[in-house]
Every structure is written in structure tokens, then in C-alpha cells.
C-alpha positions as CSV (number, residue, x, y, z in Angstrom):
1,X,4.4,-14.9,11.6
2,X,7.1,-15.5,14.7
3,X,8.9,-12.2,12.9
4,X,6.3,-9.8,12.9
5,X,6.6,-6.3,14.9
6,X,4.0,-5.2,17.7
7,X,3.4,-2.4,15.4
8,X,2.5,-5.3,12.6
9,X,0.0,-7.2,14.9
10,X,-1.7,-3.7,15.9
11,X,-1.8,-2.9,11.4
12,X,-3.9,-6.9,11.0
13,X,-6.1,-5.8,14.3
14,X,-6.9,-2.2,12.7
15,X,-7.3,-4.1,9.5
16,X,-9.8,-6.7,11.6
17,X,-11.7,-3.6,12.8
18,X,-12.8,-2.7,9.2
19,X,-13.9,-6.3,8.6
20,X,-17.5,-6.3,7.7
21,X,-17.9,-2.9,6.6
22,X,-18.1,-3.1,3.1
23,X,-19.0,-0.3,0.5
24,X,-18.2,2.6,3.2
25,X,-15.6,5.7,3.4
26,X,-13.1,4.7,6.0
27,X,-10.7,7.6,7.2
28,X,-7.8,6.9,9.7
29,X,-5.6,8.8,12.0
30,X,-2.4,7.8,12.4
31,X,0.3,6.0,10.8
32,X,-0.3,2.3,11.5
33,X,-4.2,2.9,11.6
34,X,-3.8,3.6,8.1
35,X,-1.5,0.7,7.1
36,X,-4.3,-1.6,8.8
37,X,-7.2,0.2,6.4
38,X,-4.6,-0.5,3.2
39,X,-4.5,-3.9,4.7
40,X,-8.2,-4.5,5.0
41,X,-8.7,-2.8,1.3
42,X,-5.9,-4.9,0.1
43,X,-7.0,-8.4,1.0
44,X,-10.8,-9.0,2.5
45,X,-12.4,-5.9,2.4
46,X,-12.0,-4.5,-1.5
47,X,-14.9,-2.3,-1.4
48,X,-14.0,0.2,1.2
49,X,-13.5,3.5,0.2
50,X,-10.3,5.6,0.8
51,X,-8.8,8.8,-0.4
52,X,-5.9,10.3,-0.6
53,X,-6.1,12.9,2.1
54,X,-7.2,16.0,-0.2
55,X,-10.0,15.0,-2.1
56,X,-9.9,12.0,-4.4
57,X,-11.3,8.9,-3.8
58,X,-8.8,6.3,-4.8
59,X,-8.8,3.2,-6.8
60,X,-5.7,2.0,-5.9
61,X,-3.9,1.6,-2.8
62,X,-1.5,4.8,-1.8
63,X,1.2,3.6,0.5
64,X,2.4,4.9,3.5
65,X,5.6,5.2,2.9
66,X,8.5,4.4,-0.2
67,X,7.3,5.2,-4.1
68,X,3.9,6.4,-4.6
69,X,2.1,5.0,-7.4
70,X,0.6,6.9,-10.2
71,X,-3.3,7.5,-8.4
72,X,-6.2,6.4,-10.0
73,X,-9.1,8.4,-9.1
74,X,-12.5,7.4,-8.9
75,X,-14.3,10.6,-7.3
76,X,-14.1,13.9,-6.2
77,X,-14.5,14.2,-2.5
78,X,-14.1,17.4,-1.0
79,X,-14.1,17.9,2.9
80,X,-17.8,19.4,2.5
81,X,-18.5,16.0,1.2
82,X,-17.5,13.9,4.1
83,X,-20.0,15.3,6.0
84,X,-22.8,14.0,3.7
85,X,-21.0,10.7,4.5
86,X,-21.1,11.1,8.3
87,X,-24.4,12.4,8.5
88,X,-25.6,9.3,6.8
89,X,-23.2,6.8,8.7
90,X,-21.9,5.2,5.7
91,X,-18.3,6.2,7.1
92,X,-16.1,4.4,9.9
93,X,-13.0,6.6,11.6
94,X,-10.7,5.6,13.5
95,X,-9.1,8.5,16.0
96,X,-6.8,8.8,18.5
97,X,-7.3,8.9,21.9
98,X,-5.4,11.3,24.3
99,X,-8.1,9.9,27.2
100,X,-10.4,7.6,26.9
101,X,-12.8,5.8,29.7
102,X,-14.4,2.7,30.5
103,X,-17.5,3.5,28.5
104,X,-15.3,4.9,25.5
105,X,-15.7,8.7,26.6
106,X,-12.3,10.5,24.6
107,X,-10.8,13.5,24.9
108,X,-8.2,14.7,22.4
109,X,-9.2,18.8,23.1
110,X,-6.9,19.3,26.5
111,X,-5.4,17.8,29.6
112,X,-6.5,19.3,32.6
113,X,-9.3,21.7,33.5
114,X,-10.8,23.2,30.1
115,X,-10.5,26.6,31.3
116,X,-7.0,26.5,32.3
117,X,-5.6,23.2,30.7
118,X,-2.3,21.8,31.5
119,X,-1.9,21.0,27.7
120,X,-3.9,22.5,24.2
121,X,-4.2,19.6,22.2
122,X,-6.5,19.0,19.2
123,X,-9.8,20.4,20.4
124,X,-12.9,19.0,19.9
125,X,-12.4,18.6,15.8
126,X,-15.2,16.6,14.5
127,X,-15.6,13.9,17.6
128,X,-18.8,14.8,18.5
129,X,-20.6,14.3,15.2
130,X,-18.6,11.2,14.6
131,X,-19.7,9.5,17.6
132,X,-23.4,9.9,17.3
133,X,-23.6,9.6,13.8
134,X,-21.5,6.1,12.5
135,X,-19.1,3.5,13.6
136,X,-16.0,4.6,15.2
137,X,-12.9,3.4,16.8
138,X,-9.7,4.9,18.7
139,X,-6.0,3.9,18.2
140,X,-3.3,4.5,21.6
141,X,0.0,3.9,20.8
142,X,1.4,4.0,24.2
143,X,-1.3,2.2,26.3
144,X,-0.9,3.5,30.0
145,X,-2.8,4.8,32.8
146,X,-2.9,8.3,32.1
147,X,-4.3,7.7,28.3
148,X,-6.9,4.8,29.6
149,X,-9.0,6.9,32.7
150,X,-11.0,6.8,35.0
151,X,-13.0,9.5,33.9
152,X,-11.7,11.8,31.2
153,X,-11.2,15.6,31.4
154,X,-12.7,16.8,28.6
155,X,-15.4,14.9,26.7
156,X,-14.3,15.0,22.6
157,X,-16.4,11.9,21.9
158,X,-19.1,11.1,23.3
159,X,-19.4,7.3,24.9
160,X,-22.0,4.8,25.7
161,X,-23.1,6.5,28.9
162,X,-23.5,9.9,27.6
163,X,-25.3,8.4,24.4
164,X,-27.9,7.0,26.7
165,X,-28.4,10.1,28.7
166,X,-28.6,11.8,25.3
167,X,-31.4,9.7,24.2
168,X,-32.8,7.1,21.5
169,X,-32.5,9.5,18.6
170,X,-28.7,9.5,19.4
171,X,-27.9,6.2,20.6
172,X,-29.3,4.2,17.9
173,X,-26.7,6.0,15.7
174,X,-23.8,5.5,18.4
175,X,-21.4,3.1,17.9
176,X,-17.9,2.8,19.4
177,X,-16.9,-0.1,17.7
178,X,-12.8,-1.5,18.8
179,X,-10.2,0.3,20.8
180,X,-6.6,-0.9,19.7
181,X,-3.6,-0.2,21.6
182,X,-0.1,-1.1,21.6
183,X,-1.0,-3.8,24.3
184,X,-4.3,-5.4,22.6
185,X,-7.7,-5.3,21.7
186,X,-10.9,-3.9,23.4
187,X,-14.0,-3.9,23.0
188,X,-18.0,-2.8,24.6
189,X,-19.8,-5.9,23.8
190,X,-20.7,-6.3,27.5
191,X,-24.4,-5.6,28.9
192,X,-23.9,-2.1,30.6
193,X,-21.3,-1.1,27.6
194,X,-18.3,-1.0,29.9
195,X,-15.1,-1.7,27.9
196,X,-13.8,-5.3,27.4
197,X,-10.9,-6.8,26.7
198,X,-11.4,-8.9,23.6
199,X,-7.7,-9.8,22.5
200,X,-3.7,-9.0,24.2
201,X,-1.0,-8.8,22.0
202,X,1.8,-11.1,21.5
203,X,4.4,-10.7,24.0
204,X,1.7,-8.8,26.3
205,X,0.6,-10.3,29.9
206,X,-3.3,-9.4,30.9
207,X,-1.4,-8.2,34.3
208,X,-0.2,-5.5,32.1
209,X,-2.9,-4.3,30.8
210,X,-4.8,-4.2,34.2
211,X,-1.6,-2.4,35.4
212,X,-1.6,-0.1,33.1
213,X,-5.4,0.4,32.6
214,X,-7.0,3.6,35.3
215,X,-10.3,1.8,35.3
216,X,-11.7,-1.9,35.7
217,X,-12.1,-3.3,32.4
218,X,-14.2,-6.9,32.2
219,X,-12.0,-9.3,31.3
220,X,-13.2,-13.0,30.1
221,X,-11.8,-16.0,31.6
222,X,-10.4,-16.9,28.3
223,X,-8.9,-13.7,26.6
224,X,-7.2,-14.6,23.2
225,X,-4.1,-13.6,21.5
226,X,-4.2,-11.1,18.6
227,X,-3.6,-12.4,15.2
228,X,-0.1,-12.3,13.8
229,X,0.2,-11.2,10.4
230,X,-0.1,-14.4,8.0
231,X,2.8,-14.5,5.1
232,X,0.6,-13.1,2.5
233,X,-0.3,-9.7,5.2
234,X,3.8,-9.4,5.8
235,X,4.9,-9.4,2.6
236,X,1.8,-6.5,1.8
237,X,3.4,-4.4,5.0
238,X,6.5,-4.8,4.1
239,X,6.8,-4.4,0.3
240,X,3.4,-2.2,-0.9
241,X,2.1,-1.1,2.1
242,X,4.6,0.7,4.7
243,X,8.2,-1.0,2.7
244,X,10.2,2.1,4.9
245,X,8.1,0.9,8.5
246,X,7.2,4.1,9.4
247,X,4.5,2.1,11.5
248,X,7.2,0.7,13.6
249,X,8.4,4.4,14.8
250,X,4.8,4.9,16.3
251,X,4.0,2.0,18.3
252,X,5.4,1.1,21.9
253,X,7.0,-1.9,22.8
């Protein structure tokens, strides 16, 4: 659609990242992130499993924002339980990135040197088991230099590099799976696992992102534009999904 947002075309390339994952636990972090799960649940991926941030699993759709329908619960899912979930990989997360790197090495614990960091952020949270353990992607809002690195200061989640240093028994698990950010699509579908550009967004020039990306990414000769939103996605955004566009306060233009 000619109308759609940016923040729109990043919710239908989160939703895109969940396509193919079928009867799995999907947790987000970050507003449009989790418009782009509803999305996926709400049209070609029915079978996903969501909850409602304490510890139901849901059979309906909770929206981001506006009226909140009555929740219908399927299952009890306390945080102890998510980690049966991510020990078994039957879960995809997408997290946010403060840093990440060309091999998908993020940090979201400080900026600076760990033992006297410019800025406390998150800490390591659960990065490290995520990464080695199931599918996992990253959302930027603000894609710049200083978010994509060349190497970042603190590793949170561990990237293709580091998985192969870390061995078989961890690598067969890893699995950094898309990188979305306000500017496009990326991907590691490349031999050595360095981070690809797989999609730019409407509006979006590929000389921006190299300008704005601290590393080389590989770059096809023929990079695509993101999928807008098709009428029946809009009028799910708009009306059920995120009707008060909180989505559209997070993401950069």
C-alpha cells in the first residue's frame, strides 16, 4: 500500500521473520516487533504461540494498543516455563540490539568498557542462552553506525563466529535468523555467516545503509524492496492490531 508508514513495512518484515515457524512460543521485544508477531498469528502463521506478558498463553490476539479484548487463555506459562521452551528450541525471540556486528555478535549489557561503561543498559538478560539454544532475531529502530559495529563492546549474544569457536554442540543449536531495522532487512545466508543485506525499505537508498552501517555488509547485485503491507495487513494494523500507532512513535524515518 503507497500509504503505509516505515514503521508498517518494518511490522509485515517482523511478521515475514516468523513465517515458517509454526507450532512454536514466539516472544518479542519492542513495540512494532510485537505488532509484526500479531500480524504473522493473525494471517499465515495461526499456530504460533503468544502470551500475554505474565503468564497465559493466549487464544486470541491481545493488541498493542486501543481496547483490550476479553483474553482467552489456553495455558499457564510461567517465566520458569519459558526456559523448558528455550532449552528445547521450540521458541523464536526477537531482541533488541544496542550493538550488533557483522557476524550478529549483540550487546544490550553496556556501552563502553564493561568495567567502567560509558552507559548501564540491560545486562546480559537471557542472550546467551537464547542464542545457542533456538532461532533468534534483533530489531534497531534507529539503524546507524554506532548501533551496527564493527566489533561490539560487550558480547550479550553470541554470533556466528563465536558459535564456531564454541563448538558443534553449540552451533548446531545457533541460529541468528533476520536483523530488521528501520532501513531494511538483513540477513547471514552467506558462506562465512557475515551479515547480508536481503531487503531495503521503501523510501531507503542501499547508499544509506552502507553509510550508516560500521562494517562491510555483502550486498547482492539485485537487493529487493521490502514488502508493503497488502490491504487486508493495513486494515489489521490499523483497526485490531496497533488502531492508536504506537508502532509509529518507535521507528525512525
Amino acid at each position: 500500500m503507497s500509504d503505509a508508514t516505515r514503521a508498517e513495512v518494518c511490522a509485515v518484515a517482523v511478521a515475514e521473520a516468523f513465517r515458517g515457524d509454526g507450532e512454536i512460543l514466539v516472544s518479542c521485544f519492542g513495540t512494532t516487533p510485537a505488532v509484526g508477531a500479531r500480524l504473522a498469528r493473525m494471517t499465515f502463521e495461526p499456530d504460533i504461540l503468544m502470551t500475554d506478558g505474565v503468564c497465559s498463553l493466549l487464544g486470541n490476539v491481545d493488541p498493542v494498543s486501543g481496547d483490550k479484548p476479553e483474553a482467552v487463555v489456553e495455558g499457564w506459562t510461567p517465566f520458569r516455563f519459558i526456559f523448558d521452551h528455550l532449552w528445547n528450541g521450540r521458541r523464536h525471540v526477537m531482541m533488541f540490539a544496542s550493538q550488533i556486528d557483522r557476524y550478529g555478535n549483540q550487546n544490550f549489557a553496556c556501552i563502553g568498557d564493561h568495567a567502567a561503561p560509558k552507559a548501564q543498559l540491560l545486562g546480559m538478560r537471557g542472550a546467551p542462552g537464547n542464542t545457542i539454544s533456538h532461532k533468534t532475531s534483533y530489531w534497531v529502530s534507529n539503524h546507524g553506525p554506532n548501533v551496527f559495529v564493527d566489533k561490539v563492546d560487550v558480547v550479550s549474544g553470541v554470533g556466528y563466529d563465536r558459535a564456531r569457536e564454541l563448538g558443534p554442540q553449540t552451533s548446531r543449536f545457533h541460529n541468528i535468523h533476520r536483523v530488521i531495522s528501520n532501513l531494511g532487512v538483513f540477513d547471514f545466508e552467506t558462506e562465512d555467516n557475515r551479515m547480508r543485506l536481503r531487503s531495503i525499505h521503501p523510501g531507503v537508498t542501499v547508499d544509506e545503509i552502507v553509510e550508516k552501517t560500521g562494517f562491510e555488509l555483502v550486498i547482492p547485485d539485485d537487493v529487493p524492496e521490502s514488502a508493503s503491507p497488502t490491504s487486508e495487513q493495513l486494515d489489521l494494523i490499523r483497526n485490531a492490531i496497533d488502531p492508536k500507532g504506537f508502532a509509529n512513535k518507535e521507528v525512525r524515518v
